[in-house]
C-alpha positions in Angstrom: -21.2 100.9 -72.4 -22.2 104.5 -73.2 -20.3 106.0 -70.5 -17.6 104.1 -71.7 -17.4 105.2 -75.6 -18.0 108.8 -74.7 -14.9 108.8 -72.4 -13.1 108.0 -75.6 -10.3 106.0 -73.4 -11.0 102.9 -74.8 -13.8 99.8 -74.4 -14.2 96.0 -73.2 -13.1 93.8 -75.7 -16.4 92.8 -77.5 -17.1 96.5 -77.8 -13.9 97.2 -79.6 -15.4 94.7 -81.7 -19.1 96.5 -82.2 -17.4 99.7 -82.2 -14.9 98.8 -85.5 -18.0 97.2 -87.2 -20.0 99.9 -86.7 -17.4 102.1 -88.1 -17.2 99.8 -91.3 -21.3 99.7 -91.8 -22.3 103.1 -90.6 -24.9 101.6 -88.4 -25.4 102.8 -85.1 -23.4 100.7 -81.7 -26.8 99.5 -80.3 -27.7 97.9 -84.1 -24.2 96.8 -84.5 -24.6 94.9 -80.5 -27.7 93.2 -81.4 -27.0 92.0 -84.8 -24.1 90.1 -83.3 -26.0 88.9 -80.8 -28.1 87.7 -82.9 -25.2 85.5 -84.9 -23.7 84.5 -81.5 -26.8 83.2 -80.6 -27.0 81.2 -83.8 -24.0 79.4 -82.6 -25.6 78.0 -79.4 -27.4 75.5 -82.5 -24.4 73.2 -83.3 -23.8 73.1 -79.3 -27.0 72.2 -78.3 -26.8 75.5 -76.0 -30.7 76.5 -74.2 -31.5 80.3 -74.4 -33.1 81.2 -71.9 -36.1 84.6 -71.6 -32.5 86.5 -70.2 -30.5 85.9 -73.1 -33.1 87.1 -75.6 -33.9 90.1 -73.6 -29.4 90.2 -73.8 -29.3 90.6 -77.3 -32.4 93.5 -77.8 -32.3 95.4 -75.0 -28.4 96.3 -74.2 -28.4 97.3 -78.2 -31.9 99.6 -77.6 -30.6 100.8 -74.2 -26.8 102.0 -75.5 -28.3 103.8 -78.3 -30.9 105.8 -76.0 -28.1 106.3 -73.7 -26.3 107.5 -76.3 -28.6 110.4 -77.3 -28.4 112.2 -74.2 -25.2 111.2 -72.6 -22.5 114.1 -72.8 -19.0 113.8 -74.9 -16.8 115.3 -71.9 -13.4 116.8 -72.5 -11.8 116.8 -69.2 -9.5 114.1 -68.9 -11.0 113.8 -65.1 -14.5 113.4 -66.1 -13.5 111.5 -68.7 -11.6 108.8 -66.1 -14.8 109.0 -64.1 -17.0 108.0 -66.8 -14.6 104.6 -67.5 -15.0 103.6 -63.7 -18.4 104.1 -63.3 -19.2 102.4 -66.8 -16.9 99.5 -65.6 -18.8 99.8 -62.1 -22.3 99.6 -63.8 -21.2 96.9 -66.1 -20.1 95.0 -62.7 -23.8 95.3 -61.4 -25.6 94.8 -64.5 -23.6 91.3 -65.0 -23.9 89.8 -61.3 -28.0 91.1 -61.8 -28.5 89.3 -65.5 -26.6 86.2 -64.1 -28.0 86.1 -60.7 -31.0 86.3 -62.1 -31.1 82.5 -63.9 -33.0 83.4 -66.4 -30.4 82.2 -69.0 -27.3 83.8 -69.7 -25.8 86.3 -72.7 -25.2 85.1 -76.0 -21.1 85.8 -75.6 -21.1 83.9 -72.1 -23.2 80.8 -74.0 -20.8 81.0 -76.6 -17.8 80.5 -73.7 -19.1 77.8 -72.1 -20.6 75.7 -75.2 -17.0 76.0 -76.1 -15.9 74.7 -72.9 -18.2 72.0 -72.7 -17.2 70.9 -76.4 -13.5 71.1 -76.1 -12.8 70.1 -72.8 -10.4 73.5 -72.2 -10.5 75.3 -69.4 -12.8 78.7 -69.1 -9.6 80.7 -68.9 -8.5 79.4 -72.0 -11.9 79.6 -73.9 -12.3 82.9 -72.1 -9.0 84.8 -73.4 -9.2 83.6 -76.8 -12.6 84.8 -77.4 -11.6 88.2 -76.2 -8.4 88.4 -77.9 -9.7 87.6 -81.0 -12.8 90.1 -80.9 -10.5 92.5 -79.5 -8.4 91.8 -82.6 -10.5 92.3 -85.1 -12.3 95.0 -83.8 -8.9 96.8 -83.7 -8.5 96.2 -86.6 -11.5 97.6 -88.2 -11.0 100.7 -86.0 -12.3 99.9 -82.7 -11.1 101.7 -79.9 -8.1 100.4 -77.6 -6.7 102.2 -74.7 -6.4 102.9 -70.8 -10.3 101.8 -70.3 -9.7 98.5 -72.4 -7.0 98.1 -69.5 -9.0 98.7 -66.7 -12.1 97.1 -68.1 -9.8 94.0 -68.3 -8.3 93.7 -64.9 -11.7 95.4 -62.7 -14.6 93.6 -63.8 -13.8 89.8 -62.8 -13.5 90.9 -59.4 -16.2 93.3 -59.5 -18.4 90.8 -60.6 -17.5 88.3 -57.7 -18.7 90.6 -55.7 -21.7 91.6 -57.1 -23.1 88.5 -58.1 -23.6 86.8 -54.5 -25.4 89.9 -53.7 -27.7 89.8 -56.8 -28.1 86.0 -56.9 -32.2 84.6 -56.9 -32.3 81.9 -54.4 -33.4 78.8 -55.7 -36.6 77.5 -54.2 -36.4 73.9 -52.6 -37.2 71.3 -54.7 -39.9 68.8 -53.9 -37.5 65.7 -55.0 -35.6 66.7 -52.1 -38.0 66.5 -49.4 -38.2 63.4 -47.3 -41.5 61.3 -46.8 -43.1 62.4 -44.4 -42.0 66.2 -44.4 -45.0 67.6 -46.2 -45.3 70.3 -43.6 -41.7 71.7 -43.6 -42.2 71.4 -47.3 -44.8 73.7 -47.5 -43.6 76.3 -45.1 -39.7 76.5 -46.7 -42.1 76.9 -50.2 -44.4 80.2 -48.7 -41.1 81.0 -46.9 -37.5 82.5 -47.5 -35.0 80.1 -49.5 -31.7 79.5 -48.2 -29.5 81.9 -50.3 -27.2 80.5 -52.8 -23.2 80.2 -52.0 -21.1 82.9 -53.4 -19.6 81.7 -56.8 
């Protein structure tokens, strides 16, 4: 996220959206991330959504971690370094997804909100998906977020990127004991102490 605002090309969608608000409140982008966070996650209520120890960490630590990042990251002028800094933020953002969500631990409060929606109203992810963004990506333009070549490449890399990522970084679930025959104690035991199957790529 850092790399991507100081390349001043133009962000993802929901960080068009952080960045116009923090434009409007004069807070900084890691306050503006994890206040709404916060009122995404207070969305998950009415859909009977379960956060899990991932999201929570979602909302505090991307907003605490952009900030630092922030502080120390340099503002570059070339237009080369500048191009760098989109693909590797677009890169790292791959990586960081296919790790938060292959780590089951529950997942972001924007990625909830997209599939309580889904669940709700019966549409498909791609519809759900695209009108979240579009609308953040709206507003956030509209409140003087930033839109440009990144916001482009942002939009067409990181669904693929994260495809391949995420059977890479994906826990394997441990066997569970429901689905051990009688009798099968032993095997039982040894697949527990030993390596899981890994889980099929998404």
């Amino acid at each position: 996220m850092a790399l991507m605002i100081r390349a001043e090309l133009g962000l993802d969608p929901w960080d068009v959206f952080h960045q116009g608000l923090a434009e409007r409140t004069g807070w900084s982008f890691g306050v503006v991330t994890i206040v709404v966070g916060a009122a995404v996650l207070l969305l998950w209520w009415p859909m009977r959504q379960r956060p899990g120890l991932g999201t929570v960490s979602n909302v505090f630590v991307i907003g605490i971690a952009v900030d630092a990042s922030l502080r120390w990251l340099p503002a570059p002028e070339a237009l080369g370094w500048r191009a760098a800094f989109v693909v590797f933020g677009v890169v790292l953002n791959a990586v960081a997804g296919g790790a938060y969500i292959g780590a089951r631990l529950g997942p972001g409060p924007r990625d909830g909100l997209m599939t309580g929606l889904v669940r709700r109203t019966g549409r498909s992810v791609r519809l759900v998906r695209t009108g979240i963004e579009v609308t953040v990506l709206a507003v956030g333009f509209v409140l003087g977020g930033s839109i440009g070549l990144g916001t482009v490449v942002y939009a067409l890399a990181i669904g693929p990127l994260v495809q391949v990522f995420l059977p890479l970084l994906t826990v394997p679930e441990r066997p569970r004991a429901a689905e051990v025959g009688p009798g099968a104690a032993g095997e039982a035991g040894s697949a527990h102490h030993g390596t899981p199957e890994p889980a099929p790529a998404a």
